[in-house]
Every structure is written in structure tokens, then in C-alpha cells.
N, C-alpha and C positions, 0 to 999 in steps of 0.2 A: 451307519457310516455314510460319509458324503463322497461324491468325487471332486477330489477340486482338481483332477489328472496327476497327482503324485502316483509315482509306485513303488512297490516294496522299498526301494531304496531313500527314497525323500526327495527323490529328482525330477522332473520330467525326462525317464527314461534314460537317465544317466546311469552304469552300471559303473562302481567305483572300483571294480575287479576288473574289468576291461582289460585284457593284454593287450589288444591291439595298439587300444591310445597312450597304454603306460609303455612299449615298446616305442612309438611313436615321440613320446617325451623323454625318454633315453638316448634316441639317436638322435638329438637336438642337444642333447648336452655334452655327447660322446666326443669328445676329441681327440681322443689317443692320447690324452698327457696324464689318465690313470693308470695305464700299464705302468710307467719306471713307478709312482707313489704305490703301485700294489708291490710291486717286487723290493721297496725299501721297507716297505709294514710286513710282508713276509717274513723278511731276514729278523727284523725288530723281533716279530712275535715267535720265533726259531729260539733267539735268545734270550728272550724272557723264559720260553717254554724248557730249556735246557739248565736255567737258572732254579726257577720254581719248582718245575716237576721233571727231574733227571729221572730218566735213565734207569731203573732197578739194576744192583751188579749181574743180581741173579738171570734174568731179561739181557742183559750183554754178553754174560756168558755161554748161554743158550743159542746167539747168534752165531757169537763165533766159531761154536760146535758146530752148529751145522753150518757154517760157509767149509770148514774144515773138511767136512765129508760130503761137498759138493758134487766131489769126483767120486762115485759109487762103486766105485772098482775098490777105490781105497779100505785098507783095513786100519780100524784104530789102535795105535800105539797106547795101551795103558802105561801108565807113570808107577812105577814099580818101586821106585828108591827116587826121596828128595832131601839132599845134608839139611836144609831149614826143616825137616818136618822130623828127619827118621836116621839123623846123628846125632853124636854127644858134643857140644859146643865147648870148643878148649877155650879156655880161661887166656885171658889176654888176648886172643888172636884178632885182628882186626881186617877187615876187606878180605875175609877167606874166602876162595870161589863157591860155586854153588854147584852141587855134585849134581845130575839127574841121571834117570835110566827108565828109558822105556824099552816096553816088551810085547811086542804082536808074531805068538806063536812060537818059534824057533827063532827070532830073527829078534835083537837089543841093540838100542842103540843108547851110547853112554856118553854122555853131554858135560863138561864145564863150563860153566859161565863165568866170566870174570868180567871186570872195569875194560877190561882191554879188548875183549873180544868172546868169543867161544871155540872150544876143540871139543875132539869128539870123535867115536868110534864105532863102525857098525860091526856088529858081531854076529854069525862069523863073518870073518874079514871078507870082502869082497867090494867091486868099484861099484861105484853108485852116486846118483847127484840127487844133492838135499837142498829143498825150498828153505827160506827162513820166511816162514810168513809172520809178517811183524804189522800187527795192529791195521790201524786204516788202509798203511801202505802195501797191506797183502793182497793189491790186485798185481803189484811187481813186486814180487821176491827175490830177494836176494839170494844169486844161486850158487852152491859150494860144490867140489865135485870129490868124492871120496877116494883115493888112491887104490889101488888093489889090497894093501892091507886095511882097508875099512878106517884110515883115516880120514879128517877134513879138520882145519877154519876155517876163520874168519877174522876179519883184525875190527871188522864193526861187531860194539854188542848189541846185542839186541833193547829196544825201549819199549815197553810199554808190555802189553800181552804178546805174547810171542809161540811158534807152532812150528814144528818142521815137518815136512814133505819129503819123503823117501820112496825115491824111484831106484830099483835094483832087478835085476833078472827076471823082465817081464810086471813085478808086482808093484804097487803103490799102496804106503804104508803113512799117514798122517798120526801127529805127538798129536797128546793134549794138549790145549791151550795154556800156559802159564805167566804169569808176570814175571817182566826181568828181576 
């Protein structure tokens, strides 16, 4: 081997890893007008990414369960009776409400949903205020307050996945999550 003063690299002593000078040649090109073109390619690639590779149901679901029992005091309301799942569908009837009933312990709350809204009963009766926690929008819930006979509406229905929050005597009781 000869020296003709190259080194490892092929240079005279040029290191083409250098961060110093490639940091150097960044802040000579930096001008801040890549910040707004990254924040447009972000959003771009958000929506391509939501397009091509959505979301698993299963992976959605799993979120909203646990946002649901955020509050770890809370007890979960199992779904006990759903008319879509676990009644007999009368013939001809069209836009029947949708019966639900959950149950955490001693304590049922019995849900209609309709196009119009939702009613509903806590069992036993007693006052109490119910969250609707409704899809994205459940960082503000929409709040009902239940009468002393464990009444409430609502004249908004719920859209999309939907969850109630049940504060009564001390205790916090969250539904499953369900589609309206």
C-alpha cells in the first residue's frame, strides 16, 4: 500500500459522518418555512394513514373501555338485556326503540333509545346524575340528572358509541360502551 495521504474515507481527512458540518449545513438552509410544510405533510400522512390502515374495531373498543374506567372508583355496569340482541322482533314494526339494561350489583339502570332521544331508570329508584359519554365528544358529557324516582332524559340521541356515567350515593357506576 502506498500513502498518497487519503484516509479511511477517500478524503483528505474528511469524515462524511461529521455532525458537526452536517449540522452546520442545516442551519444555513433552516429558515423556519419547514415547520407550516411539516405540519401540512403530517395532517396528509394522518389521512392517508386513517384511510389505508384504520383503526382495528377491536383496538377502538378496547380504548373506550378503558377511557370508561378512567375513574377507578368506578364499577362496571354489565349489559344484561339488549331488544337488538335478546328480543323477539315483531313483524312490521319499524324504528322500535332500543331497550337496554345494565347491572352493577344491586344497582340497574334500564335505558330506551329512540331517534328522539333517550329515557331511563335507575333501579332502585333514587336521584342521581348520569354522564352520556358519547364518542370523541366524551371529554364533555352531556349531563342528565335523575329525579328521585330514578328517572331521566334526554331529547339529544346519542351518535355514534355511546356510555353512561352514574354518580348516586357516594358511588360511580360506568355502562358499557355501545353503538347508538
Amino acid at each position: 500500500m502506498h500513502d498518497d495521504g487519503l484516509d479511511a474515507f477517500g478524503a483528505f481527512g474528511q469524515d462524511p459522518f461529521d455532525d458537526e458540518e452536517f449540522a452546520e449545513q442545516e442551519g444555513e438552509q433552516d429558515d423556519g418555512a419547514g415547520e407550516f410544510e411539516d405540519g401540512l405533510l403530517e395532517e396528509e400522512l394522518r389521512q392517508a394513514a386513517a384511510i389505508l390502515d384504520p383503526v382495528p374495531a377491536e383496538l377502538r373498543q378496547l380504548a373506550m373501555d378503558a377511557y370508561a374506567l378512567y375513574d377507578m372508583d368506578a364499577r362496571l355496569a354489565e349489559l344484561t338485556f339488549d331488544s337488538l340482541v335478546d328480543a323477539i322482533p315483531i313483524r312490521g314494526a319499524t324504528d322500535v326503540p332500543r331497550m337496554l339494561t345494565f347491572t352493577a350489583g344491586g344497582l340497574s339502570i334500564d335505558v330506551e333509545v329512540t331517534s328522539e332521544g333517550l329515557m331511563g331508570q335507575v333501579m332502585p329508584p333514587q336521584a342521581a346524575g348520569i354522564e352520556v359519554l358519547n364518542g370523541p365528544q366524551a371529554l364533555r358529557p352531556t349531563t342528565l340528572t335523575a329525579d328521585a324516582m330514578g328517572r331521566f332524559t334526554s331529547d339529544a340521541p346519542p351518535s355514534g358509541p355511546f356510555a353512561l356515567r352514574l354518580r348516586a350515593g357516594g358511588e360511580v357506576v360506568v355502562t358499557e360502551w355501545l353503538r347508538a
